[in-house]
C-alpha positions in Angstrom: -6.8 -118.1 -129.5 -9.4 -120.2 -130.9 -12.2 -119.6 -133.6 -15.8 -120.6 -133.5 -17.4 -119.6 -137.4 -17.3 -116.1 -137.1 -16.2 -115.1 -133.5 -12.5 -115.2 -132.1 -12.3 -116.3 -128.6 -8.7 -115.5 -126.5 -8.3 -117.4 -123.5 -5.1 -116.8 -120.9 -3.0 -120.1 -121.6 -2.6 -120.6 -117.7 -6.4 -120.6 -116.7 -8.1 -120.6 -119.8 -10.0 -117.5 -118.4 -11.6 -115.6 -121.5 -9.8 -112.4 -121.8 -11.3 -110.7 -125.4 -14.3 -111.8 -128.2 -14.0 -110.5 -131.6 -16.6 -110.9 -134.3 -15.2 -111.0 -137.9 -17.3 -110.2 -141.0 -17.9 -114.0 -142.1 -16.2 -117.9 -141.5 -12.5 -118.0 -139.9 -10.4 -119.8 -142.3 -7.4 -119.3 -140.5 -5.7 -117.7 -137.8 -2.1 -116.6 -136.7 -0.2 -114.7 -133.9 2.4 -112.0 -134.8 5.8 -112.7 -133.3 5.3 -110.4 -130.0 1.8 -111.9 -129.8 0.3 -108.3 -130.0 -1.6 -109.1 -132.9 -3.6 -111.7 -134.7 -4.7 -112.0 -138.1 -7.9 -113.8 -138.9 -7.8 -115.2 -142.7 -11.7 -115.2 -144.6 -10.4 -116.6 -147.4 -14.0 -116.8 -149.1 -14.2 -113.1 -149.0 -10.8 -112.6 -149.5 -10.5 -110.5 -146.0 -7.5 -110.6 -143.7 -9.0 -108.5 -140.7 -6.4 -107.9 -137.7 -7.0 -107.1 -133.6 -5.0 -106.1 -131.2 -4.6 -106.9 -127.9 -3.5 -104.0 -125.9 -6.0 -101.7 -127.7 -9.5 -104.4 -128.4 -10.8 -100.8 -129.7 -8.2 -101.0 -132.7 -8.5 -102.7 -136.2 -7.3 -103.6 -138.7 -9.2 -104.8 -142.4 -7.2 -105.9 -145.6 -9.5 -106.6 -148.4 -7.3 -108.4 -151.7 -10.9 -107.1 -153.9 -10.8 -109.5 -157.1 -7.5 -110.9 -156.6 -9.1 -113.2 -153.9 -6.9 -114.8 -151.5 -5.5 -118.6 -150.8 -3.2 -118.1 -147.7 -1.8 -115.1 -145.3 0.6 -115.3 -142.9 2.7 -112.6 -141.0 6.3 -111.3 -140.8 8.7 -112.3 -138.6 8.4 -108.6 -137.3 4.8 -109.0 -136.6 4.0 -105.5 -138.1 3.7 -106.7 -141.9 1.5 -109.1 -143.8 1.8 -111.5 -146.4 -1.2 -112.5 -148.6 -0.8 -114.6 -151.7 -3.8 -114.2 -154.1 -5.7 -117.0 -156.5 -4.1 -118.8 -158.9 -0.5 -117.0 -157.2 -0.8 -114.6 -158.9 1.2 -112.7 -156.4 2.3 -112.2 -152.9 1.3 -108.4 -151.1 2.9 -107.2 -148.6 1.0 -105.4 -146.2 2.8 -102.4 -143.7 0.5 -102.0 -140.6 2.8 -99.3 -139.2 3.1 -97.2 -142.5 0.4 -99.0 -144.3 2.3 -99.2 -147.9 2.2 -102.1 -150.3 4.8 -104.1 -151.8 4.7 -106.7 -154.6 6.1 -110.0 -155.5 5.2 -111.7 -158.6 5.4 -115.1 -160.2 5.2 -116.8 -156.6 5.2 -120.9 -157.3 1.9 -123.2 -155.8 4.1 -125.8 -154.2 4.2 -127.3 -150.7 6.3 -124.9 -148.8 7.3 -121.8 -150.8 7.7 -119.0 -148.3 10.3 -119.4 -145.5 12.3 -117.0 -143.0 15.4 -117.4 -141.5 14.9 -118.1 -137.6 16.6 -114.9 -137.1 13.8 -113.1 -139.0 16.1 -111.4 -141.2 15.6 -113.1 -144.9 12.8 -114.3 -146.7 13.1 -117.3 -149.3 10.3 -117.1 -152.4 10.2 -120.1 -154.6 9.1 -118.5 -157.9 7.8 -120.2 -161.2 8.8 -117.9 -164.7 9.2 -119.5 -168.1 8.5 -122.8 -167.0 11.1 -122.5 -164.9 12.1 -122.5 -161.2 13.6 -119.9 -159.8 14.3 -118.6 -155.7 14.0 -115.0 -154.6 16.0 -114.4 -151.3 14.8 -110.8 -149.5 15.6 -108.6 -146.7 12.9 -108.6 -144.5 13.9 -105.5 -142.9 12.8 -103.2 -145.9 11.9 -106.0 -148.6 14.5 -105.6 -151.0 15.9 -108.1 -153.2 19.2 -109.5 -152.0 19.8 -112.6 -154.5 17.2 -114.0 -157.6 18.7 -117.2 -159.1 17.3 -119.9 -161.5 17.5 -123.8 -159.3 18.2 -127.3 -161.4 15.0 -128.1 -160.2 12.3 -129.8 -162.6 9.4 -128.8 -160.5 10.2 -127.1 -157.0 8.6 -128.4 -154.3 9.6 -127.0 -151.4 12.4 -125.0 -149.5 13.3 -125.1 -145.9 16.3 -122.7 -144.1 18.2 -124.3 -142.2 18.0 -122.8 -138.3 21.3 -120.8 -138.4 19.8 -119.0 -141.4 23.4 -119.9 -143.4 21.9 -122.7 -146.2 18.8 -123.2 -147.9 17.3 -126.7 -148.8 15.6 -126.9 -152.2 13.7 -130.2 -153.2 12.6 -131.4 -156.7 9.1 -132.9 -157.1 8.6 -137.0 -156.4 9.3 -137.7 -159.4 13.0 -136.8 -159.7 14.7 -137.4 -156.5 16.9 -134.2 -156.3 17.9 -131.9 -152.7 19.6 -128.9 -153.8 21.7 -126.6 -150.9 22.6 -123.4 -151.5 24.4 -120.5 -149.5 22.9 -116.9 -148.6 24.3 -115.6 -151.3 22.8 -118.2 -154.2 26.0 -120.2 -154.6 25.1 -124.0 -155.0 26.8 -125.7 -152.1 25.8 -129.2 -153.2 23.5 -131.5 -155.0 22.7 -135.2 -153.7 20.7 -137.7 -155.5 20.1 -140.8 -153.3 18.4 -143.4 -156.5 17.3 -142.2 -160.3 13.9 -143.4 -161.4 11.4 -144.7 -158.6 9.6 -142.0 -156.6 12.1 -139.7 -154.5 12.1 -137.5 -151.4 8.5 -137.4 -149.2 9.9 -135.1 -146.3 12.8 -133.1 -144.8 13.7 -132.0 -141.2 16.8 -130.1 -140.3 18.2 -130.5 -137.1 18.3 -127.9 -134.6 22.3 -127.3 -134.5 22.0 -127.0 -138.3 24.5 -130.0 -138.5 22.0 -132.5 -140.0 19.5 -132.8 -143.1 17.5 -136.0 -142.7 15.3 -136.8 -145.9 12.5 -139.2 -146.2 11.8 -140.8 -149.2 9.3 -143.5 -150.6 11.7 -146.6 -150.4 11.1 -146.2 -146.9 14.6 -145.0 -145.6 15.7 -141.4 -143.7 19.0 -140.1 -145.5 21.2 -138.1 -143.2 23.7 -135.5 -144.8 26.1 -133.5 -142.9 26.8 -130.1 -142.9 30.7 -130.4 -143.5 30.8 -132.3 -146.9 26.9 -132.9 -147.4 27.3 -136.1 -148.4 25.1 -138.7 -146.9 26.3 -140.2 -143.4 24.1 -143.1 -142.9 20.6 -144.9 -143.9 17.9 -145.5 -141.2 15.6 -148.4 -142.5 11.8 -149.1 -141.5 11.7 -153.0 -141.9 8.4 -154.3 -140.7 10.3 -157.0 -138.6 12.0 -155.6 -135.6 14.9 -157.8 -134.8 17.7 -155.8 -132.7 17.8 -156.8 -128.9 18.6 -153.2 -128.3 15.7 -151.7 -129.4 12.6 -151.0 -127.3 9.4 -151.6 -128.5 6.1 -150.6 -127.0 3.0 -151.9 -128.0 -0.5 -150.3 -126.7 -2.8 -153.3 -125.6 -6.2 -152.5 -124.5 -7.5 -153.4 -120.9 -11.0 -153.8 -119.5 -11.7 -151.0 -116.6 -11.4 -152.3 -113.2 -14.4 -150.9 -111.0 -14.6 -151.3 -107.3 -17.6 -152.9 -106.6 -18.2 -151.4 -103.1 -18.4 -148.0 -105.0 -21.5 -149.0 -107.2 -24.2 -147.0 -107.3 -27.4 -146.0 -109.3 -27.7 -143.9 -111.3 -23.8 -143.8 -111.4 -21.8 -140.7 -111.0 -20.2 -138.9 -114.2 -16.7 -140.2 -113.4 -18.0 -144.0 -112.0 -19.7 -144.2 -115.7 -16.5 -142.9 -117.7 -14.5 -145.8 -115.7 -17.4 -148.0 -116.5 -17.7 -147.7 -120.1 -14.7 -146.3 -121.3 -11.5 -148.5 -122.5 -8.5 -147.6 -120.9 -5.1 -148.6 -122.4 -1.3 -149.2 -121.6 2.0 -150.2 -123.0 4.1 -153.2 -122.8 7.4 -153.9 -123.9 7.5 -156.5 -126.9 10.1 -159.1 -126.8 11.7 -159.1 -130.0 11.3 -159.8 -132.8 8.4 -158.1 -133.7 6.0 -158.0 -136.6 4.4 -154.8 -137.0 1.0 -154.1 -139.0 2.5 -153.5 -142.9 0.2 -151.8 -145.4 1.0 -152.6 -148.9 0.4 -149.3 -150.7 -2.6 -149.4 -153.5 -0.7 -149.2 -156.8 -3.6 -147.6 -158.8 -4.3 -144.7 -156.3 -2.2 -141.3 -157.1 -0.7 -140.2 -153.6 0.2 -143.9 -152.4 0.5 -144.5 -148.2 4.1 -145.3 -148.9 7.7 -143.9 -147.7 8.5 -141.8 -144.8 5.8 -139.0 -144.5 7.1 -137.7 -140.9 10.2 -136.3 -139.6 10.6 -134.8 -136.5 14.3 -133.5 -134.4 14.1 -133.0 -130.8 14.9 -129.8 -129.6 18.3 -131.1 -127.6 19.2 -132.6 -131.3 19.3 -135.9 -129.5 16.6 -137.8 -131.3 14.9 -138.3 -134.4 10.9 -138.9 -134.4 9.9 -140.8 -138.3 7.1 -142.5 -139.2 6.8 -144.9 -142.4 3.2 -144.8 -144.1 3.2 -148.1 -144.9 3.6 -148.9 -141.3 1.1 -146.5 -140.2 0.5 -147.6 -136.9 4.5 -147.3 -135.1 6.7 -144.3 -134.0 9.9 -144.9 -134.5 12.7 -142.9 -132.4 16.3 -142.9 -133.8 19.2 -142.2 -130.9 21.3 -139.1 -133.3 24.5 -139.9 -131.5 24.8 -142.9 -132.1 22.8 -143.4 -135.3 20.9 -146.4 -134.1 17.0 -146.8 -133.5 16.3 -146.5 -129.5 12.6 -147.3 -129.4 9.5 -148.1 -131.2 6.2 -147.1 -130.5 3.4 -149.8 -132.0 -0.4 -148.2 -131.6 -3.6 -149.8 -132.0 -4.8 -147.0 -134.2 -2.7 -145.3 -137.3 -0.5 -142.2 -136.2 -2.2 -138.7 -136.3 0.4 -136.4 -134.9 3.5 -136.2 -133.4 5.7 -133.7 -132.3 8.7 -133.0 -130.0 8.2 -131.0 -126.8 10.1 -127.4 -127.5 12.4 -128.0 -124.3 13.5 -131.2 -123.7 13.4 -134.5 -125.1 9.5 -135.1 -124.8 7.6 -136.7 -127.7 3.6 -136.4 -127.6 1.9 -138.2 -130.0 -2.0 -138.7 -131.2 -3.7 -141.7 -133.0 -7.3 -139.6 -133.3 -8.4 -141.5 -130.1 -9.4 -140.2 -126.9 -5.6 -140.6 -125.8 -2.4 -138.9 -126.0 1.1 -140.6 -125.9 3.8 -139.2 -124.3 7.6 -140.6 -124.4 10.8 -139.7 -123.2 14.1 -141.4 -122.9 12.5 -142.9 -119.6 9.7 -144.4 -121.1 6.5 -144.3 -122.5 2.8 -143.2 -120.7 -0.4 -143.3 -121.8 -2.7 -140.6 -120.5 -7.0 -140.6 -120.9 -8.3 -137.3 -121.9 -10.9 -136.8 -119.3 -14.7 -135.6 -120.7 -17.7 -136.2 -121.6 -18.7 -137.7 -125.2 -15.8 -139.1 -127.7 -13.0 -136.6 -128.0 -10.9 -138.0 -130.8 -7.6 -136.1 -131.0 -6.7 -135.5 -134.2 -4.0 -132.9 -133.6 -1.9 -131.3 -131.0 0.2 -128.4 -130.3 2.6 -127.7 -127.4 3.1 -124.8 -125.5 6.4 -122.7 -126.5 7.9 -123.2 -122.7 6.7 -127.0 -122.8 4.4 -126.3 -119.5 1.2 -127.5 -121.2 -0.3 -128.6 -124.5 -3.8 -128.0 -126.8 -4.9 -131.4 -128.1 -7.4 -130.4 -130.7 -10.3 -132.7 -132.2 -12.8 -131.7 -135.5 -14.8 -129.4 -133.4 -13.7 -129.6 -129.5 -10.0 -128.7 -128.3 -8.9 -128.7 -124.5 -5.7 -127.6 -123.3 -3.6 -130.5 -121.3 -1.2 -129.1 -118.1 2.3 -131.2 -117.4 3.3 -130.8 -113.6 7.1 -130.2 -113.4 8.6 -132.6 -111.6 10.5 -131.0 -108.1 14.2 -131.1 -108.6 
């Protein structure tokens, strides 16, 4: 599904074939699928709207207006039959039935970078809360929206909570300012506490991994923290020095070539693809001999929100590798071997990194620079492929497919969908 202003386009994934056009009341701000991809919601959060179509019956509709209250953000249930709006100034989150249409409340919800989760499972909902001047975490039953646990954290000022994938322990983070992770059980019981350093800036990021067995936190002194799920207690450092020494690391650096033409194949005027070979710059990887210097941006000191620590952290879906990326180093991927706790590769771009994220089944990284490129690598090695088209299609951000067959690259107002052929065993 895609949005153009006021009109939702749905496309079949396979042959981007245009299967149904619906025409909201005003600007798309934002758009989701329910779980069972029945539905989608369409967010006009200037008019405070969520409308919702179905699929099966294009007739069908479905308009929630918040009135006064406005609206910042709506998302849906993991049951795809309920949705979530939280009003201006979060006020409060409504819950929306579309199968009995009833209305449930949840007050006091807290403005902070990730404040709503669900367990994988789709069975409990986690809702940091502010009351008091104080933090608190509401845990719910999705299946009827009761209140299972409500329990103050020894938080300063939350800033976000993640589940880990087996649903068991929830992370809690304090704001950058007081480097704090908090874990706690289902039940509200704090599991642990870990503190890595007391007084600079503290955790940037968090990313569990997909076995559950592994909490990696990136902070601003530039390091990834790994905990365990056993003792919680931190199992190694992984630095991002701007000098790569190890003769066991791999590192690829994109060089620009010029475009070979054939000159028996000139002609005038030039076809479309003879002129995008012409004029277009092509690039390609080759492996650095070490050691290597990579581009390091020192961080402006009077600027709030400095471009320093680990702002990316990424698990493959096998729980093999670890994707980060330093901000200081803004140009390099770097790809940490889990078993063995050691870096395996670096990627060093020409342009600063965009994107990046781990195909959904197998170990397949794609990454984006906001250049007409896309960079795949796996454990076999690294590719660069040219987005084919006319004009300057910068990629700013990409998406894959939930079966790993194909992924959207998306730029400020273009996206095209990008097809992988599977390889004949």
């Amino acid at each position: 599904a895609s949005c153009v202003q006021h009109r939702l386009v749905v496309r079949d994934a396979s042959s981007l074939q245009l299967l149904q056009l619906y025409t909201c009341l005003d600007q798309i701000q934002y758009i989701e699928w329910s779980s069972d991809s029945l539905f989608i919601l369409c967010a006009l959060y200037k008019r405070g709207i969520v409308q919702v179509w179905s699929l099966e019956q294009p007739a069908w509709h479905c308009r929630i207006d918040e009135g006064s209250a406005g609206l910042v953000a709506s998302c849906w249930s993991p049951d795809g039959r309920h949705i979530l709006n939280t009003t201006e100034f979060h006020l409060r989150i409504t819950v929306w039935s579309l199968c009995t249409k009833s209305v449930s409340y949840i007050k006091y919800p807290k403005a902070c970078q990730q404040g709503v989760v669900f367990t994988k499972d789709g069975r409990y909902m986690a809702v940091a809360e502010r009351r008091d001047c104080k933090d608190f975490i509401s845990i719910f039953v999705c299946s009827n929206w009761q209140l299972l646990r409500h329990f103050d954290t020894e938080t300063q000022d939350l800033s976000g909570i993640e589940w880990a994938p087996n649903g068991c322990v929830l992370a809690a983070w304090d704001t950058c300012l007081e480097y704090k992770v908090l874990l706690y059980s289902l039940d509200g019981r704090l599991l642990s506490s870990f503190r890595a350093y007391e007084w600079p800036l503290g955790v940037k990021s968090i990313a569990w991994s997909p076995s559950s067995q592994f909490l990696a936190i990136g902070s601003f002194d530039e390091k990834v923290r790994i905990l365990n799920h056993v003792t919680w207690k931190k199992i190694t450092e992984l630095d991002h020095p701007a000098t790569i020494a190890s003769k066991k690391t791999i590192v690829y650096k994109e060089v620009e070539k010029s475009p070979t033409v054939d000159t028996e194949r000139l002609s005038f005027p030039p076809t479309r693809e003879l002129a995008s070979s012409l004029f277009s710059t092509q690039s390609k990887y080759d492996i650095s001999q070490v050691p290597v210097s990579l581009q390091y941006v020192k961080p402006a000191a009077d600027r709030a929100n400095p471009k320093v620590g680990v702002g990316m952290l990424a698990f493959s879906a096998d729980n093999c590798f670890l994707a980060t990326k330093n901000d200081s180093i803004p140009n390099a991927v770097w790809i940490w071997d889990v078993r063995k706790l050691k870096l395996w590769a670096v990627l060093e771009q020409l342009c600063a990194i965009q994107c990046l994220q781990w195909d959904p089944c197998q170990p397949r990284l794609a990454v984006c620079t906001g250049s007409s490129r896309v960079y795949l690598w796996s454990p076999a090695g690294c590719v660069v492929v040219q987005v084919p088209g006319e004009g300057d299609f910068q990629i700013v951000s990409l998406s894959w497919h939930s079966k790993g067959e194909s992924m959207v690259l998306l730029s400020k107002d273009n996206f095209c969908v990008c097809y992988l052929e599977r390889e004949e065993v």
